[in-house]
N, C-alpha and C positions, 0 to 999 in steps of 0.2 A: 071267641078266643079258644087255641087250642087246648087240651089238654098237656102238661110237659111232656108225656113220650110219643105227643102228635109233632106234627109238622106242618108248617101251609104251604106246602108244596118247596119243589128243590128251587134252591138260589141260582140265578143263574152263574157259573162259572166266568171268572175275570181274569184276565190276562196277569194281573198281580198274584192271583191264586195261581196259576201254571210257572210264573217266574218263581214261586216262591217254593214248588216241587222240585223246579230244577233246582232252585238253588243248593238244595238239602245233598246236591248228587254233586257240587262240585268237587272234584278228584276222584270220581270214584271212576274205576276201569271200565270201559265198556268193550266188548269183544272179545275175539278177534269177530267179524264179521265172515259171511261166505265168500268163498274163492271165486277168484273170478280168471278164466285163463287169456293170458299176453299173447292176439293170436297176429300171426304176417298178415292177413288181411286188415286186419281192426290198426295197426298200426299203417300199413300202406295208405286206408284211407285217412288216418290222422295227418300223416303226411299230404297226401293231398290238399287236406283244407286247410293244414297251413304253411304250406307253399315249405314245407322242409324236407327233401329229398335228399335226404345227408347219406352218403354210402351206407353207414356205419348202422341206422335204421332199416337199411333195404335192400344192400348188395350180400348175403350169406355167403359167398365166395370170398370176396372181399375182405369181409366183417373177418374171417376166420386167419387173416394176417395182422390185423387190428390190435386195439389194446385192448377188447376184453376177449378175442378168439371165438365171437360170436354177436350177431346183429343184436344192438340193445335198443329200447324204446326210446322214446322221447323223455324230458322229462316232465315235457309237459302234458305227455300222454298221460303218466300216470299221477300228475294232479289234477288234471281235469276228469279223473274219476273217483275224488276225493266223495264228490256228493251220493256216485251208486255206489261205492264202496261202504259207504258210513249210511245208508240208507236203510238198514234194519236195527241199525244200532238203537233208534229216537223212537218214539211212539209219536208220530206225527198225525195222527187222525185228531187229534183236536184244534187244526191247520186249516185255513182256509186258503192260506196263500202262504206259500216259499220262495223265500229271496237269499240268492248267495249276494252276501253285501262286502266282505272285506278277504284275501288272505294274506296273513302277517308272516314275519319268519318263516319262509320255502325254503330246504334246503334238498339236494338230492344226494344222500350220502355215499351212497352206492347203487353198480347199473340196475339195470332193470332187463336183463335176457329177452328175447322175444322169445312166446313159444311156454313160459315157467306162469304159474299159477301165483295171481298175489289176494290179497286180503288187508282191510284197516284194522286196525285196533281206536280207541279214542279214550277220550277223558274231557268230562267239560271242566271248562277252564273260568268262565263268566258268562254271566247273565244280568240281563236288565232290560229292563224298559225304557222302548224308545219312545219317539213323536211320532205322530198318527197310529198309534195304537199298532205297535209293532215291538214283538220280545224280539232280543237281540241273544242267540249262542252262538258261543264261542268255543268250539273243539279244538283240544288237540289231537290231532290226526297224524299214526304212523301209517306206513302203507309199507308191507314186508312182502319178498318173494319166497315161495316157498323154498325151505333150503338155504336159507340165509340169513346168519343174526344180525348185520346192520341194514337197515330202513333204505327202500329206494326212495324216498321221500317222505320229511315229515312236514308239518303246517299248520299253521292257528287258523282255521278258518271260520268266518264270522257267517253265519244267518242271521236272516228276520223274518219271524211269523207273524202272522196275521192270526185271531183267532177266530172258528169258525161258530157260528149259531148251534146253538146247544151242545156244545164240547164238553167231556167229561176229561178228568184231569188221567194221565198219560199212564203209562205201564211200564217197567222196567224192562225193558229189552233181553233177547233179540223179539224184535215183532216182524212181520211178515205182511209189510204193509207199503205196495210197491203200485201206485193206482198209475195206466195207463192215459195218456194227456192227450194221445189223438187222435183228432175226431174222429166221433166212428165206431170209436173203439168200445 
């Protein structure tokens, strides 16, 4: 038996103990995150892969007799980078696995320029535990152009973690925690 200011070694960490981290952080503001720049390439090839070759995305000639007097993004460009936008915001190393599972409420309030620099802001909104042992957050997520007070998209976007073997409980952002996935890498 220990001594009381011994220990028998650390408990393992439980996915109820990291739910119950986050949960101490619901509303609290996280960012803005780093910039990230809206460039005619990264958009032409969004375009490609989803078959949206709308003037208004591509033709800058064009675009410049338009309603906004310049090519603006998709909008769905700029929620499909909800997840590396908000990706320094979480201390995700106590992660084995990331899953985007839900998003709620998309709206695009305002365009999105090709070419201008944006960044998220967030706030977790809910937490809990799922089935097969998977926390579930739920951010909300602005995503702002530089230069501009209304949001080119905001969104409740739901993950699910998985936790990893020997995981210690998480750190208050921003973290610098961006691991490469392909092989090789």
């Amino acid at each position: 038996m220990p001594w009381d200011s011994e220990t028998e070694g650390d408990a393992a960490l439980s996915l109820s103990d990291i739910a119950e981290w986050y949960t101490t952080r619901i509303g609290k503001e996280m960012g803005p995150g780093p910039w990230h720049t809206v460039t005619p390439a990264d958009v032409m090839r969004f375009a490609d892969a989803t078959h949206d070759w709308q003037w208004i995305h591509l033709d800058a000639e064009r675009a410049l007799n338009g309603p906004y007097g310049v090519p603006v993004a998709h909008g769905f460009y700029a929620l499909s980078l909800v997840p590396h936008l908000t990706s320094s915001l979480l201390d995700l190393r106590w992660t084995s696995l990331g899953l985007n599972y839900r998003v709620d409420r998309v709206r695009f309030p305002a365009p999105l320029p090709v070419g201008v620099r944006i960044r998220a802001g967030a706030h977790i909104k809910s937490v809990r535990v799922r089935p097969r042992d998977f926390l579930e957050v739920v951010l909300a997520v602005s995503v702002t152009a530089e230069g501009q007070s209304v949001p080119a998209c905001t969104v409740d976007h739901a993950r699910l973690y998985q936790l990893a073997p020997g995981a210690t409980l998480p750190v208050d952002g921003p973290v610098d925690f961006t691991p490469d996935p392909r092989p090789g890498s």
